[in-house]
N, C-alpha and C positions, 0 to 999 in steps of 0.2 A: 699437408694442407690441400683441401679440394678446390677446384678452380671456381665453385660455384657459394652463392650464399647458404650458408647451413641454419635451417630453423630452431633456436634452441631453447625456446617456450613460445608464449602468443603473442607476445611485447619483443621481440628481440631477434636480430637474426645474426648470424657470427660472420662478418666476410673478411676477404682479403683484403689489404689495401689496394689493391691493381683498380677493383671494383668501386673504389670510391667515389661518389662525385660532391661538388657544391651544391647543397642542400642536406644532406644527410645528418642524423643528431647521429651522434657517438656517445654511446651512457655506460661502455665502458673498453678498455685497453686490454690489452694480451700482458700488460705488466703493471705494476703497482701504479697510482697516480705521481704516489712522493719520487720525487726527482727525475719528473716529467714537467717538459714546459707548460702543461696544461693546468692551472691554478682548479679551475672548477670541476668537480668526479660529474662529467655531463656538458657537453658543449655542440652547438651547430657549427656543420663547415659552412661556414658564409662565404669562403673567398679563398682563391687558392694556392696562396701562398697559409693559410692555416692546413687545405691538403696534401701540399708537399711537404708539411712539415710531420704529418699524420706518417704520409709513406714512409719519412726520411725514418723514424721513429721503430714503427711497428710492423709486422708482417699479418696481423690481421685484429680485427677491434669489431667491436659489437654494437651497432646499428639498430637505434628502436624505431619503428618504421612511421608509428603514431606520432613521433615529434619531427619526421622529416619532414623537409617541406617538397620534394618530391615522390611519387608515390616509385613505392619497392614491390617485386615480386616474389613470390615463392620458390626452390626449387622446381614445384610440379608446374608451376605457372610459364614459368621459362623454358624448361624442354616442351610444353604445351607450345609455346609462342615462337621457340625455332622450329618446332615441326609446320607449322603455318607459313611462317616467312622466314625465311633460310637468310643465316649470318650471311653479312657480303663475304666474298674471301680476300684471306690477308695479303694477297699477292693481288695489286692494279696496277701492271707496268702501264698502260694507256693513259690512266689521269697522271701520274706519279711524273711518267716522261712526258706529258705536255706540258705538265705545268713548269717543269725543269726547262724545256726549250722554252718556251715562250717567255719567261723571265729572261732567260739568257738571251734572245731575239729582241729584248726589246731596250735591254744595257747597252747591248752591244753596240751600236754604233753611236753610243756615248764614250763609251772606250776608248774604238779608235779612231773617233775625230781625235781627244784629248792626246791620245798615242803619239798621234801627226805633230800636235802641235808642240808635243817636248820636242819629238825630234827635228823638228822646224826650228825653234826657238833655240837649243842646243847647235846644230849647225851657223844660225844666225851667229851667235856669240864667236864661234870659232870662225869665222870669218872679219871679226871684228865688231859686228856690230851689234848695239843696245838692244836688251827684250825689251818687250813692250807688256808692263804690268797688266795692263786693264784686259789686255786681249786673253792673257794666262789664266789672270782672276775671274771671267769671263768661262773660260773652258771648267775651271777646277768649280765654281757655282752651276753648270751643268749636270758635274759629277755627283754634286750634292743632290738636286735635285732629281737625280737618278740613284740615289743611293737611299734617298726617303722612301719610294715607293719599291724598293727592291732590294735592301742590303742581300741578303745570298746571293743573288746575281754578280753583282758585281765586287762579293769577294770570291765568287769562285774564280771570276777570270787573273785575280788576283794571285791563283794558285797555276797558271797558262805562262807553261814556259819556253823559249828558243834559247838555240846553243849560237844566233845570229847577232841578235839585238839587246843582247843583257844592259849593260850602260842606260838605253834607253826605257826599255822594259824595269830596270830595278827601279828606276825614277816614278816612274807611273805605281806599279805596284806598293811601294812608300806612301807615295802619295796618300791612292785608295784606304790602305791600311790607317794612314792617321784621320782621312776623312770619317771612316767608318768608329775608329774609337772615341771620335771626337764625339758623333752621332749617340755611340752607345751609352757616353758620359753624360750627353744633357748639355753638354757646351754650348754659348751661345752660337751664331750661324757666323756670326763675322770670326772666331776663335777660330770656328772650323774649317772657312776658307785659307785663312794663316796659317794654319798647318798645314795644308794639301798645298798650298804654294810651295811651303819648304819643303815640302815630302818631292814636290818637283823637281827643286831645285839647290837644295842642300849639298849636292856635289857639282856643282855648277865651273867648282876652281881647276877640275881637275884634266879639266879640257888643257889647263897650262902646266901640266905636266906630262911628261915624254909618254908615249903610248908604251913601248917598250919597256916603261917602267913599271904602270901601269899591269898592265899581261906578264911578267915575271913571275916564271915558276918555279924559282928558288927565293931564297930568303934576301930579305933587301940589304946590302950593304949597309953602314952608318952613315955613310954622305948620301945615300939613295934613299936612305926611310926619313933623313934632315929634308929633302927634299917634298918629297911625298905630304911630309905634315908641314907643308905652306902652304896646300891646297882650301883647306877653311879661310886665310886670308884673303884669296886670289878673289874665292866665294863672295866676300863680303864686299871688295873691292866691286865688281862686277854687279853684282846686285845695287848696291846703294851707286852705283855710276848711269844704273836703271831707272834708278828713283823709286825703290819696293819701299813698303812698310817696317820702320827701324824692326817692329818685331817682328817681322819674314824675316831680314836680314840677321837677325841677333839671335832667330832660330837654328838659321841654317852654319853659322858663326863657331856656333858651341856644342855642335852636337856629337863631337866625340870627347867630350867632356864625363869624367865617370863620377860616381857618389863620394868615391876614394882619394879624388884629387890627383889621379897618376893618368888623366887624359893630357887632353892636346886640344887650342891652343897656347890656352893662357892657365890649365891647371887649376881650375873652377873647381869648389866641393859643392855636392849635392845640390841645396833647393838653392842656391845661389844660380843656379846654371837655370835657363825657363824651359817651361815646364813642355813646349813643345821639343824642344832641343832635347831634351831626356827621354823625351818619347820616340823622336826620327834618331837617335843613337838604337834605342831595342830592336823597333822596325827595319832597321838597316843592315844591323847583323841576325835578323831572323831572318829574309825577303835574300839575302846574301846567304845564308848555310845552307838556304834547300834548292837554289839555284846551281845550277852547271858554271862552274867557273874552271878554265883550263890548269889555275893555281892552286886549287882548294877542292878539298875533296865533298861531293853535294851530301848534305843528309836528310835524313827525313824530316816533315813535322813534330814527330814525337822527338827527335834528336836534338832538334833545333831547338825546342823549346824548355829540354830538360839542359840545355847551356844555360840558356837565359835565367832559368829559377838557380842555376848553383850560382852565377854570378851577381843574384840580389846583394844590392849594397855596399857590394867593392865593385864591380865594371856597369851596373846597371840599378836605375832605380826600383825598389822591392817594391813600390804600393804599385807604381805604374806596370809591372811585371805580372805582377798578382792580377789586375785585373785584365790585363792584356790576356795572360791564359784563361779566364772567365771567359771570358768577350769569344775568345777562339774556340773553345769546347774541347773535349777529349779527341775527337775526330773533324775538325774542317772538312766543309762541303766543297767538293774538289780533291779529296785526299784518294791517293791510291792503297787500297788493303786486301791482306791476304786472310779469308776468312777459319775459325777454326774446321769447316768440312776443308779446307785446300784450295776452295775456290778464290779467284779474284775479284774485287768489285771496286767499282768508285763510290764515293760517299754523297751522296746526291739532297741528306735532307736529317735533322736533328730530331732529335724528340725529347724535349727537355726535362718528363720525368725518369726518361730512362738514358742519361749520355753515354752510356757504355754498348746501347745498343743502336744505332742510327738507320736511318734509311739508306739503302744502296744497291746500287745496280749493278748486275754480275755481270761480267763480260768475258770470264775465262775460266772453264772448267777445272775440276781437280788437281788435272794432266795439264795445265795451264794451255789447254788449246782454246781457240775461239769460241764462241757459243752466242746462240740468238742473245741480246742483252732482255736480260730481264729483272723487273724491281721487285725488292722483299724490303717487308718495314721487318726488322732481326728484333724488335718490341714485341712484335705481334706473333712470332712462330714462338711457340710452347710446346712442350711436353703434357705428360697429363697431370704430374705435378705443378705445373703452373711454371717451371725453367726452361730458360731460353736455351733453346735449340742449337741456335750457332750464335756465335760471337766473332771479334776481332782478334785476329791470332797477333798481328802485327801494320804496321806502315809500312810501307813500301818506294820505292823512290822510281820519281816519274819516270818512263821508258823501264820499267821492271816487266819481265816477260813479254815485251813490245807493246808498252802501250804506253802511250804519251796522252796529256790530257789537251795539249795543242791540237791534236785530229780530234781526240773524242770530241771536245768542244765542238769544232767545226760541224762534226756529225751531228749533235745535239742541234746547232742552228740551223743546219741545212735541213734537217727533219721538219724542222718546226717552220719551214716557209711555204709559206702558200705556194697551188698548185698554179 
């Protein structure tokens, strides 16, 4: 297949799909019509969910230029028109990484006021005394409102991890994570506050359980794991003594509850259990596997998330699952990967007709030593067949060959502050 349009009478010209846009007539396919989605032999792409369904489909389709509604060119016309004005090139680490920091420069201290205020709010408690709803509700509606005009921003910080403040940190990153699903569902805004409350504060009990218990890196005795699962009750106690919304508290209540009935505390099957409660149960032990824990050993994205799909519908709800890895992509922005040349890169940017191939920024040669960082969209590098060049060989887990996304981050914001 040639990377370019091929002329092949006066009416028609043969292309790839990569080359597709909205406006184009298609009058005909690379395969039969019958048992193709496409009912009519002849149709405009109007909109682009009809051309992702073209790519999903065919590897190249025939284009009459007369019925587009955008004008087409010829081969001779286009190597005419890049010898004139030269393609931009596929590498712009300058736009690529401002636009990365500046997003992340402008979440950030959305973050970590909210950061403060769990672990303000969590000490409160341990010291005896009442949160205060409105002031949490108050912070978690910031978040939202920081997560409308930025969601990548502020899931990648979601992916920013320390080996100091996990307790703290997994609350927050819950949190995020149900804000952001809630967002990508269409939930109303008050739904979505209700869940980033509990995504705060859904282990809220566990402060009344022994630290040592807690940190245990052998298996829990039977009087120690009886113990351990009073902490959803402690939860509820604590919260409704707060005066939260019965459905914060009823969230955070049941969320080690499984589809199977063999959770904890009261043995809830499925949609009996609500529907945030099913959601901060995935988030909990996703945001918990890729995390550094002294007890459990850390895994990666891709790890974490192939648990969560074996355990659809006996430890975890399947439709909430299903779309959680939608919502996530093949690679989250923020993920550490090792590319198929050997190189390392962070994942800095999606590209939703191609999720296998994302944007990212390399930051450590072959030899995995350092190197200037520099962005490559892995969509855009081709062969002369029109194949991608490099791909993802693998995930990586954060601190893989020294690099942790807690500095890079840092780096990323520091870059991005004014002089």
């Amino acid at each position: 297949m040639t990377q370019y349009t091929q002329k092949v009478n006066e009416t028609t010209l043969k292309m790839p799909v990569a080359l597709l846009q909205v406006g184009m007539f298609v009058c005909r396919l690379d395969r039969p019509w019958l048992g193709t989605p496409f009912l009519m032999q002849g149709f405009l792409i109007d909109n682009r969910e009809t051309l992702q369904s073209v790519r999903a489909l065919c590897s190249h389709v025939f284009v009459d230029p007369n019925k587009s509604l955008i004008q087409l060119r010829s081969p001779r016309e286009r190597r005419r028109s890049r010898r004139e004005t030269p393609e931009p090139p596929t590498l712009s680490p300058t736009v690529d990484r401002d636009m990365a920091r500046l997003g992340l420069r402008e979440v950030l201290p959305t973050y970590t006021r909210t950061l403060k205020g769990v672990k303000q709010a969590l000490r409160e408690v341990g010291r005896g005394h009442p949160l205060n709803p409105e002031r949490l509700a108050g912070q978690v509606d910031e978040c939202i409102n920081a997560l409308i005009d930025n969601i990548p921003a502020m899931t990648w910080l979601s992916r920013v991890k320390s080996h100091d403040d996990y307790t703290y940190e997994h609350a927050m990153h819950v949190s995020l994570l149900c804000m952001v699903f809630g967002i990508h569902c269409g939930w109303p805004r008050h739904e979505v506050r209700q869940a980033g409350l509990a995504g705060l504060l859904f282990d809220l009990g566990k402060l009344r359980i022994p630290k040592a218990l807690l940190g245990k890196p052998t298996p829990l005795a039977e009087t120690e794991w009886q113990l351990f699962r009073e902490h959803p009750k402690w939860t509820r106690y604590l919260l409704e003594k707060s005066g939260f919304e019965q459905d914060v508290v009823m969230a955070c209540y049941y969320h080690h509850e499984r589809p199977d009935g063999r959770g904890y505390p009261v043995r809830k099957l499925g949609t009996q259990v609500p529907l945030a409660a099913r959601l901060i149960h995935i988030l909990d032990a996703f945001d918990a596997m890729i995390s550094y824990r002294p007890y459990a050993q850390q895994r990666t994205v891709y790890e974490a998330i192939r648990v969560l799909y074996h355990g659809r519908n006996s430890q975890f709800d399947a439709a909430l699952v299903d779309q959680f890895i939608e919502l996530m992509g093949v690679y989250p922005m923020g993920t550490l990967v090792e590319l198929s040349s050997g190189e390392v890169a962070v994942v800095i940017g999606q590209n939703h007709d191609a999720r296998l191939l994302p944007k990212v920024a390399i930051i450590r040669d072959r030899n995995k030593n350092p190197v200037a960082e520099h962005v490559v969209n892995l969509k855009q590098l081709r062969d002369a067949e029109g194949k991608a060049r490099f791909r993802v060989k693998s995930m990586l887990l954060d601190g893989s060959y020294g690099v942790y996304m807690q500095e890079y981050t840092r780096h990323l914001v520091l870059d991005a502050s004014p002089a």
